[in-house]
C-alpha positions as CSV (number, residue, x, y, z in Angstrom):
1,X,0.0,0.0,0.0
2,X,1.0,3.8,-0.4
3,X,0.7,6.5,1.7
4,X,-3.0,7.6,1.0
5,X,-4.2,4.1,0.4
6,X,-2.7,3.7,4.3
7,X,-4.5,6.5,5.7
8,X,-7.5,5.5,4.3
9,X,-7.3,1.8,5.3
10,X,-6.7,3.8,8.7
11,X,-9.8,6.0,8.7
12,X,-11.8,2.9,8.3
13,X,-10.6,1.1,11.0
14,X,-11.5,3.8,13.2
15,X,-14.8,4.3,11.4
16,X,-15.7,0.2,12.0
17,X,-14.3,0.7,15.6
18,X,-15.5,4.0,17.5
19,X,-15.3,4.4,20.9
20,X,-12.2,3.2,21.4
21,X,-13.3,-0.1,21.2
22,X,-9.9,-0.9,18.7
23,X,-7.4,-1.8,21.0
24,X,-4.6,0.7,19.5
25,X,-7.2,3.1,19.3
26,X,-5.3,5.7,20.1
27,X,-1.7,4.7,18.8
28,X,-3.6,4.3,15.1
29,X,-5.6,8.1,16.0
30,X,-2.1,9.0,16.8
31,X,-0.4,7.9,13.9
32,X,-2.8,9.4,11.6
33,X,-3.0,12.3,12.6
34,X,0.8,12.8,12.2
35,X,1.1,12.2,8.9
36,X,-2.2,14.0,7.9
37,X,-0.3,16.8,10.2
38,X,2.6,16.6,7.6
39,X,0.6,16.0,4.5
40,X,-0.2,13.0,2.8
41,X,1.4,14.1,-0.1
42,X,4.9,14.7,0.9
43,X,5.3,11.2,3.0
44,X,7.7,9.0,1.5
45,X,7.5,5.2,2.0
46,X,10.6,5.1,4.3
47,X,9.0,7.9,6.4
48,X,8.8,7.6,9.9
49,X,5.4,8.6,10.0
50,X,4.3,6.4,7.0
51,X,6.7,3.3,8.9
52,X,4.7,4.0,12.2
53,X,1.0,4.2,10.3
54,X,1.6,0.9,8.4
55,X,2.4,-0.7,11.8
56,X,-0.5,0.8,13.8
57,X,-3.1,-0.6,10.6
58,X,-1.4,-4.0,10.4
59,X,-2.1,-4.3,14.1
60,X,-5.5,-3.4,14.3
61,X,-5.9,-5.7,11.2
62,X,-4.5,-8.8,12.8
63,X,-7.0,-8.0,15.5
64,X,-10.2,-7.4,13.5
65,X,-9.3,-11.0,11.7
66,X,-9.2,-12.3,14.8
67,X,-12.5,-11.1,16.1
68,X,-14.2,-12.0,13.2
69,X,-12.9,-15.4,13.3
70,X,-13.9,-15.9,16.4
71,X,-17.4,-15.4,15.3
72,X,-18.0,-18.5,12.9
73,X,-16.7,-21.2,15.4
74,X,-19.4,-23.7,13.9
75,X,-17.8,-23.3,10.6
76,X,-14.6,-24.1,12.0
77,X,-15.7,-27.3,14.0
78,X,-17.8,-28.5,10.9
79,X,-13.8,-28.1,8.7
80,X,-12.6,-30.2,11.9
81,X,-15.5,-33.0,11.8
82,X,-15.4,-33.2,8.2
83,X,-11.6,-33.3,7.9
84,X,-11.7,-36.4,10.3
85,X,-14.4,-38.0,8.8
86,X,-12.5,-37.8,5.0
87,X,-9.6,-39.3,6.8
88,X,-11.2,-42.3,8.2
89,X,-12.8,-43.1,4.7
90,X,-9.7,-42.3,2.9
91,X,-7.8,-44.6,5.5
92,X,-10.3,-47.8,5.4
93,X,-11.1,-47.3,1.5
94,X,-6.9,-47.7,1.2
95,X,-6.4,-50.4,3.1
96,X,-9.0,-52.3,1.7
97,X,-7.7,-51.5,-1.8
98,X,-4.0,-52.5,-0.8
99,X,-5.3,-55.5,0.9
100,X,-7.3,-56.3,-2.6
101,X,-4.1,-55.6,-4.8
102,X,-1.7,-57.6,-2.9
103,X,-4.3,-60.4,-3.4
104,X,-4.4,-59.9,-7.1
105,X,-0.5,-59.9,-7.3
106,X,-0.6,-63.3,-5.5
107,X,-3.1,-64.5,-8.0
108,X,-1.3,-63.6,-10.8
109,X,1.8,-64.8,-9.5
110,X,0.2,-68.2,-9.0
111,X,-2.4,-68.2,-12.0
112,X,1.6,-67.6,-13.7
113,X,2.6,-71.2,-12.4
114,X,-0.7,-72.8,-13.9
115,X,-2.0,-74.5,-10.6
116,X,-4.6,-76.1,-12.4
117,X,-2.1,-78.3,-15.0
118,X,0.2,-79.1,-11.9
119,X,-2.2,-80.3,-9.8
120,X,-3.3,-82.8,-12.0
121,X,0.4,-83.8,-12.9
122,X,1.1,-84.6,-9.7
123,X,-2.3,-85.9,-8.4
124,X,-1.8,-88.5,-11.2
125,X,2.4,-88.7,-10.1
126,X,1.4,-89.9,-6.8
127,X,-1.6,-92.6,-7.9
128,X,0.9,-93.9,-10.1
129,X,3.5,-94.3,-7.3
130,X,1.3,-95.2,-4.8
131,X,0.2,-98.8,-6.8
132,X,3.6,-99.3,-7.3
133,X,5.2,-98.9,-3.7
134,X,1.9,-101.0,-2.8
135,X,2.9,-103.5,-5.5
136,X,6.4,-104.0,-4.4
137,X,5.3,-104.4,-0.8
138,X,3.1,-107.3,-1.7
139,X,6.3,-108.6,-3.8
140,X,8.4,-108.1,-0.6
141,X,5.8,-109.6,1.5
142,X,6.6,-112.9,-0.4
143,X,10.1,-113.9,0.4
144,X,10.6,-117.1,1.8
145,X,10.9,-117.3,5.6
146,X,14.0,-118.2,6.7
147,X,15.9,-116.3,4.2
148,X,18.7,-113.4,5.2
149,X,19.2,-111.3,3.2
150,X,15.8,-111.3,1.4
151,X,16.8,-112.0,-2.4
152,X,14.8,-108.9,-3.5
153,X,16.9,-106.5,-1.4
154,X,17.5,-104.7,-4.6
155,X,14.0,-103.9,-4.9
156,X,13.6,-102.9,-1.7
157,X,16.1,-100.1,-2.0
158,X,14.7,-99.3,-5.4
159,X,11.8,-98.9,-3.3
160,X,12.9,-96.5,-0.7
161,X,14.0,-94.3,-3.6
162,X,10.8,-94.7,-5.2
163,X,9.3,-94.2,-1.5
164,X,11.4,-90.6,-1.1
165,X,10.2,-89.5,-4.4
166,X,6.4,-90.0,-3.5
167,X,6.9,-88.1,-0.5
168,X,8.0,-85.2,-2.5
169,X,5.4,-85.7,-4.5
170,X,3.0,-85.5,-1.9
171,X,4.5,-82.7,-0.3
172,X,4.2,-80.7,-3.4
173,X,1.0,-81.9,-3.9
174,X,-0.7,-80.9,-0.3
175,X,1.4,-77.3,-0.9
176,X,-0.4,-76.6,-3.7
177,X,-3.3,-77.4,-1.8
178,X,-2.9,-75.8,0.7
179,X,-1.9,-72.4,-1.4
180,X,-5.2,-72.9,-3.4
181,X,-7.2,-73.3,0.1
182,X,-6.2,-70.3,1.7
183,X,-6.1,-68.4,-1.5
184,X,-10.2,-69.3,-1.8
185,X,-10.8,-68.5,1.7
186,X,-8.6,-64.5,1.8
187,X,-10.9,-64.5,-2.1
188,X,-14.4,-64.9,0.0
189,X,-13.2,-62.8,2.6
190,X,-12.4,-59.8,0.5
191,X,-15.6,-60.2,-1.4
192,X,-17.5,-59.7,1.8
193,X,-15.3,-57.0,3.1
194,X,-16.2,-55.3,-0.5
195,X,-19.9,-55.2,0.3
196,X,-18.3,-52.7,3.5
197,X,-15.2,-51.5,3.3
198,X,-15.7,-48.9,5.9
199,X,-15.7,-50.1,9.6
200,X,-18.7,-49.2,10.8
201,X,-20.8,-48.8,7.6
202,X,-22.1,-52.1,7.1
203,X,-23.9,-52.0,10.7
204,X,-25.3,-48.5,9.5
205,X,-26.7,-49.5,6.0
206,X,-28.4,-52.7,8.0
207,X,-30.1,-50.5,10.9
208,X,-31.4,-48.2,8.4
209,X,-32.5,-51.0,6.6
210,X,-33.9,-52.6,10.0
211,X,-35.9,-49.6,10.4
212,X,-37.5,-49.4,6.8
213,X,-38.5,-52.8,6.9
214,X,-40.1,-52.6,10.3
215,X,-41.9,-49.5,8.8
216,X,-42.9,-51.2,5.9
217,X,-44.3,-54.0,7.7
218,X,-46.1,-51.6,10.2
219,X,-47.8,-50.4,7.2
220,X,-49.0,-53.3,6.1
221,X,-50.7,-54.8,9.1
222,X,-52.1,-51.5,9.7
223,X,-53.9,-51.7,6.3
224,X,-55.2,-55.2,7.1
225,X,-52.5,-57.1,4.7
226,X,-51.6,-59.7,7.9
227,X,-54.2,-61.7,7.0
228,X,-51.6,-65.0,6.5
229,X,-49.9,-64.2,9.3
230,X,-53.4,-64.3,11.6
231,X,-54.6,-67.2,9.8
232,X,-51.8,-69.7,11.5
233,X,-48.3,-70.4,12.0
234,X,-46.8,-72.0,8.4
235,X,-46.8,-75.7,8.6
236,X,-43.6,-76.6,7.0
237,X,-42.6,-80.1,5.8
238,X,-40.5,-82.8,6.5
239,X,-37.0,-82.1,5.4
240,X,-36.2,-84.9,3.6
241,X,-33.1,-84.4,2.6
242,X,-29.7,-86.1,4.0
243,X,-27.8,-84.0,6.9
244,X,-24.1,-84.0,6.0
245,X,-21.2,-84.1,8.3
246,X,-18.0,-83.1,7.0
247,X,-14.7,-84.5,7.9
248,X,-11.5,-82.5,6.4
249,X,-12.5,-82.1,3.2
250,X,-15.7,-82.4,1.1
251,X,-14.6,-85.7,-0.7
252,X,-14.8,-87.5,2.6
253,X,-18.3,-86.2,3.5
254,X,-20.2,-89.0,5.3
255,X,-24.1,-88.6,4.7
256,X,-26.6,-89.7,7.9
257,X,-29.7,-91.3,6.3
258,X,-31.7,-90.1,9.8
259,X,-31.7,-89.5,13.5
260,X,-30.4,-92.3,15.1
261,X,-29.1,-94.2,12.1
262,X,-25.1,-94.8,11.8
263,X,-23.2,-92.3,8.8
264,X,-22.7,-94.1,6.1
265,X,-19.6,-94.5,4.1
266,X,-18.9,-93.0,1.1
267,X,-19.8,-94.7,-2.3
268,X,-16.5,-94.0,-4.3
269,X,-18.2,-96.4,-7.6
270,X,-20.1,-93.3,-8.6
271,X,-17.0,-91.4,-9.9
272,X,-16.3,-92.4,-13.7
273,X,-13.1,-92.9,-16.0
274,X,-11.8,-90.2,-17.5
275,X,-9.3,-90.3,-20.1
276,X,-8.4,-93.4,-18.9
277,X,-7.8,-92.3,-15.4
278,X,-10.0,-94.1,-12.7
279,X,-11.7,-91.1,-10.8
280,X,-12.7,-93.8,-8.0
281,X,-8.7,-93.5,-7.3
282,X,-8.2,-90.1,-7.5
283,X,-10.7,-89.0,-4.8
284,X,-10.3,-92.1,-3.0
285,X,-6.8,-90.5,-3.1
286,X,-7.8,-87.0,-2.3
287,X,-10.0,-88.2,0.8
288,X,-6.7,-90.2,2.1
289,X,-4.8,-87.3,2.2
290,X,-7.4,-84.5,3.2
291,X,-7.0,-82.6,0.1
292,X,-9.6,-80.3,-0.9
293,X,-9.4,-80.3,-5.1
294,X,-9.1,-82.9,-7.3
295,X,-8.1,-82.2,-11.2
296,X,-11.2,-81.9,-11.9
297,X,-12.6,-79.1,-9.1
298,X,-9.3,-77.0,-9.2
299,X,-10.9,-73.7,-9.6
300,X,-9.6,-71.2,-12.4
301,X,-7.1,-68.2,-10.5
302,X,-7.7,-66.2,-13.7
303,X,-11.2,-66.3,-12.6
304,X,-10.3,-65.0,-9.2
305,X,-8.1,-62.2,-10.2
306,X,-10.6,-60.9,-12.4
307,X,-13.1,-61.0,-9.7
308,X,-10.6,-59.0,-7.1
309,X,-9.6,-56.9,-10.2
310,X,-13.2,-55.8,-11.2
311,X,-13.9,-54.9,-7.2
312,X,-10.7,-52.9,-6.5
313,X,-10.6,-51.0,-10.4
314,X,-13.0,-48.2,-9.6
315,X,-11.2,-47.3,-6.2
316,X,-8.0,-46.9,-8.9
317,X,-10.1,-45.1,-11.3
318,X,-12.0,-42.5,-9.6
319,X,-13.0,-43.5,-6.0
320,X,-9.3,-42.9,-4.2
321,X,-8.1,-40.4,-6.3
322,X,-11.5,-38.4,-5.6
323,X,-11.1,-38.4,-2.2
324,X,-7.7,-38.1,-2.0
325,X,-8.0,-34.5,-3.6
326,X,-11.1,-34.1,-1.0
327,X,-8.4,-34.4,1.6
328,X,-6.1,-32.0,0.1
329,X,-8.4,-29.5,0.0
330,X,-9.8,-30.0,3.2
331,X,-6.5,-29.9,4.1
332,X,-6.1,-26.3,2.3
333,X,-8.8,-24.9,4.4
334,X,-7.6,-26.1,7.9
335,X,-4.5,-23.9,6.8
336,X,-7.0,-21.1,6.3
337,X,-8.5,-21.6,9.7
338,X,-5.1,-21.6,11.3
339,X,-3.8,-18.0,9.4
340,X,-5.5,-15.5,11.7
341,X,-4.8,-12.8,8.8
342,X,-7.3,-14.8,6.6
343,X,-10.9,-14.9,7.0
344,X,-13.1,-17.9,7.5
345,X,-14.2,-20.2,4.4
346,X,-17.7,-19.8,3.4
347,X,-19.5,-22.7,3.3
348,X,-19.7,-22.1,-0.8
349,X,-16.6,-21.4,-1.4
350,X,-15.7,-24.8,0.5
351,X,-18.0,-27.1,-1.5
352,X,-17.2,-25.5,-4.5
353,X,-13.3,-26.4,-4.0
354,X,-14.1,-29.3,-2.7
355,X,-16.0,-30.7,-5.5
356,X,-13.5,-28.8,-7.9
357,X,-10.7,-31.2,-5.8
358,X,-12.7,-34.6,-6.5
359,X,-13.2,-33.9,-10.0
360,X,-9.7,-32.8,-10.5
361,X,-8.4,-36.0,-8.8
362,X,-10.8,-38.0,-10.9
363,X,-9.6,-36.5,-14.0
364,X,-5.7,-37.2,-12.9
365,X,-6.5,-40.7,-12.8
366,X,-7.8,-41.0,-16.0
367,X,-4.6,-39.9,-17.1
368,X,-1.8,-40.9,-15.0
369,X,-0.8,-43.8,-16.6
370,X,-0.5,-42.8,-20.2
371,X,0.9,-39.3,-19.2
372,X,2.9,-39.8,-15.6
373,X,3.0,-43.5,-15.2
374,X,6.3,-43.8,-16.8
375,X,7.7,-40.5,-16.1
376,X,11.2,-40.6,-14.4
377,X,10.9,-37.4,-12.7
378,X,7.6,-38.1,-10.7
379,X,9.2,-41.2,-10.2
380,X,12.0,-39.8,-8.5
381,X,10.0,-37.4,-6.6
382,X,7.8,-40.7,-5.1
383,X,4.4,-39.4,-6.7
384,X,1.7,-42.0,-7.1
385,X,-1.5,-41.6,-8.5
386,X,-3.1,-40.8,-4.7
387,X,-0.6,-38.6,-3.8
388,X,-0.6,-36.3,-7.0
389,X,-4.3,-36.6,-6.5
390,X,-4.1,-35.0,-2.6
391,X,-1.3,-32.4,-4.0
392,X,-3.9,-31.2,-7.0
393,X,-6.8,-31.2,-4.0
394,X,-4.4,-28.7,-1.5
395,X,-3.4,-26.9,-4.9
396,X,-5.6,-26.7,-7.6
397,X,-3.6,-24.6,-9.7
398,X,-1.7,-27.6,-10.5
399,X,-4.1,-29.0,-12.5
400,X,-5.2,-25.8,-14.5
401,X,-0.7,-25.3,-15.2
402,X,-1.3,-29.4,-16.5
403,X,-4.1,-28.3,-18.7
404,X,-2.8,-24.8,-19.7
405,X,0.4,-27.2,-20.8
406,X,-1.7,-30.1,-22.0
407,X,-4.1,-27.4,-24.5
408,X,-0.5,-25.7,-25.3
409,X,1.1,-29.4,-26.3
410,X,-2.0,-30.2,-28.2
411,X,-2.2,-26.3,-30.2
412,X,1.2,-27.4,-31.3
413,X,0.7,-30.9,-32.6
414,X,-2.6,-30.2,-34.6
415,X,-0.6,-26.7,-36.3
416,X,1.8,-28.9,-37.2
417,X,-0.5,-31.3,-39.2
418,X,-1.0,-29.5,-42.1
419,X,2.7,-29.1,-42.4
């Protein structure tokens, strides 16, 4: 400011304050006084007079921000609430997409190794050895008594070989397994945590819920539509069907034919031939060694991975990075709050960023990859797609410099077409 813009900056804070209800009332009287005493027009910048004004109005300014911040306090406890709340979202909705994409990157790595083919190579591996070890037991079984050394000692080590290399086959086998077991079970898991990703959320949604179905109902008995209900209690039929108890796995299910009747084994004659390969063995052989696939039920881990893929791409696409530049601008206005020489947000002004923000980040995301993905300097700098997204929400004039630079890029490349 110069000189007569201070002075009048001055005669308004005493104007807006009479009554000496400015605390440097008199200081900031004082001081303009002074240098309307030696005219406005001859005070130089460096003046004592102007030096001594600017100090008086920037005082009384940091004072008159503070009273008026002081009035708003709601606004500033709604910034507070709302900041938290963003922050809790943001925080569940990113651990449940990290949890989802280190899932997928452990599909892929396994769906890589082709579970499906390798199960079945060494499901048949193992049948095969395990007739033969039986085989050259029952050949063993058969030497003469009385006999030391047993003239088929060379089988018998040929055997233990044999015997070694089944274990490893087994080994491998019930690692797979196992791998494909707990990769099914963190698969379900995630698809119910989808359905709620945010502590809390899923008991909301179901009380609401709760309370419009019990209003519904309420309705409807109070417009006479409980005639069923009043007419009896529905008489519901013998369940015919067979309780099953399972053991490890669902090969060895034994099935109860009634209360008080003994389970009854498992019919393995039911299973057919396959290519030649005697399915009575194979989950006769599954059963023995509490296995949960067979060849024939390994599931498809491409299948999965699309499944986690298709749940966790729109918190990559637009969900994260939305809320992400939410944050940043909420994170914008808690600076604001915390400058005493700015004045309080409007609520307008707020949403209006705010929803600028989201949009922004949504927009980033779209394109990130093709544009930033590979970029060596972002890179370098650590930016990821969430973080440029919470930068662009605390600065939006990133994004307009990216699309100022993007429209520039573009000008150029369509005037040189017709070159």
């Amino acid at each position: 400011m110069n000189v007569k813009e201070l002075y009048g900056e001055a005669t308004g804070l005493l104007s807006r304050w009479p009554g000496g209800n400015l605390p440097n009332h008199g200081p900031l009287d004082n001081a303009r006084n002074a240098a309307d005493a030696k005219g406005i027009a001859n005070l130089g910048v460096s003046d004592p007079e102007t030096i001594a004004l600017r100090q008086e109005v920037e005082q009384a300014w940091l004072w008159e921000c503070a009273v008026n911040r002081s009035g708003p306090r709601k606004m500033t406890y709604a910034c507070v609430a709302v900041s938290l709340l963003i922050m809790f979202v943001v925080g569940s909705l990113y651990v449940f997409y990290n949890q989802g994409a280190a899932l997928l990157a452990e599909m892929q790595t396994l769906s890589a190794k082709q579970p499906d083919r390798r199960f079945g190579q060494l499901e048949r591996q193992l049948l095969v050895a395990r007739s033969d070890l039986f085989e050259a037991a029952e050949g063993a079984a058969d030497c003469p008594e009385g006999t030391h050394p047993c003239p088929q000692s060379t089988e018998n080590a040929i055997d233990e070989l044999a015997q070694e290399a089944s274990y490893a086959l087994l080994h491998e086998l019930r690692d797979l397994n196992l791998s494909l077991s707990s990769l099914e079970a963190r698969k379900n898991d995630f698809q119910k945590l989808a359905t709620s990703p945010v502590p809390g959320l899923g008991r909301l949604w179901n009380w609401a819920s709760d309370l419009w179905h019990r209003a519904i109902s309420s309705e409807a008995e109070a417009a006479g539509d409980s005639g069923q209900g009043a007419a009896g209690a529905v008489i519901s039929g013998p369940n015919d069907k067979l309780s099953t108890t399972f053991t490890t796995n669902h090969f060895c299910a034994r099935q109860d034919s009634g209360p008080g009747s003994s389970a009854q084994a498992v019919e393995f004659d039911r299973y057919p031939i396959v290519l030649g390969m005697d399915m009575k063995e194979i989950v006769r052989q599954a059963c023995d060694y509490s296995l949960r696939y067979t060849s024939m039920t390994v599931p498809s881990v491409n299948l999965w991975a699309l499944q986690v893929k298709g749940i966790i791409a729109p918190y990559a696409a637009w969900i994260l990075p939305a809320l992400f530049a939410c944050l940043g601008a909420m994170i914008y206005f808690l600076r604001l709050l915390v400058d005493p020489t700015q004045p309080s947000p409007r609520v307008n002004r707020l949403v209006h960023r705010m929803a600028l923000a989201a949009l922004a980040g949504v927009i980033a995301g779209w394109f990130w990859e093709p544009a930033f993905g590979s970029n060596s300097e972002f890179q370098a700098a650590g930016l990821g797609l969430f973080t440029f997204a919470f930068v662009i929400g605390f600065s939006i004039e990133i994004f307009f410099s990216l699309l100022d630079r993007f429209v520039e890029l573009s000008s150029s490349a369509i005037s040189r077409l017709g070159n």
